[in-house]
C-alpha positions, 0 to 999 in steps of 0.5 A, spaced: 047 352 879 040 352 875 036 347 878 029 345 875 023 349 878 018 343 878 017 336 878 022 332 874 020 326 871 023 320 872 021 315 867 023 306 869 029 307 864 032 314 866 031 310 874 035 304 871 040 308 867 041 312 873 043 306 878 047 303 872 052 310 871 052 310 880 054 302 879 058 303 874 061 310 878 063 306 885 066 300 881 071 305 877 072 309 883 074 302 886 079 300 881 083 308 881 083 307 889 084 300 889 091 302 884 093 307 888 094 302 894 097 298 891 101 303 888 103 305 895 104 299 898 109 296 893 113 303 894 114 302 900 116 294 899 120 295 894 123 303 894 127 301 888 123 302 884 118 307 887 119 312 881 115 307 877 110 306 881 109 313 884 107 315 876 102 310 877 099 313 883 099 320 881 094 318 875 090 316 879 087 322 883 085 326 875 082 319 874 077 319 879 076 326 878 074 325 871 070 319 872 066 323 878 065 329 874 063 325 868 057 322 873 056 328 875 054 331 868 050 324 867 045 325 873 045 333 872 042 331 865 037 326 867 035 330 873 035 338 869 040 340 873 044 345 870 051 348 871 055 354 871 062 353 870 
């Protein structure tokens, strides 16, 4: 991983942005778990239907993987930090 090699600069507006991807990260993660344990919770209360609601929680892992990747590329560029991937 390339990190900076001096001081970064973070002006007023990169601060705020930075707090809004983190606001906007923990909100959207929030969601994804939130529908997973519903998800959860309605298969165990009406198995009949457990197909159903077990494609809905499948997706949600790849969702939070997504969006804390995303997040991650976010604070990578404000912050100059590089990735070898």
């Amino acid at each position: 991983m390339g990190n900076p090699t001096g001081p970064v600069q973070l002006g007023v507006e990169d601060v705020r942005a930075i707090d809004k991807e983190m606001a906007d990260t923990r909100h959207d993660v929030n969601n994804y778990l939130a529908v997973l344990s519903a998800a959860l919770e309605m298969i165990r209360f009406r198995p009949e239907q457990a197909e159903r609601f077990l494609a809905s929680a499948m997706e949600q892992p790849t969702r939070i993987t997504t969006r804390l990747r995303q997040c991650s590329d976010f604070l990578g560029t404000k912050l100059a930090i590089t990735q070898d991937r």
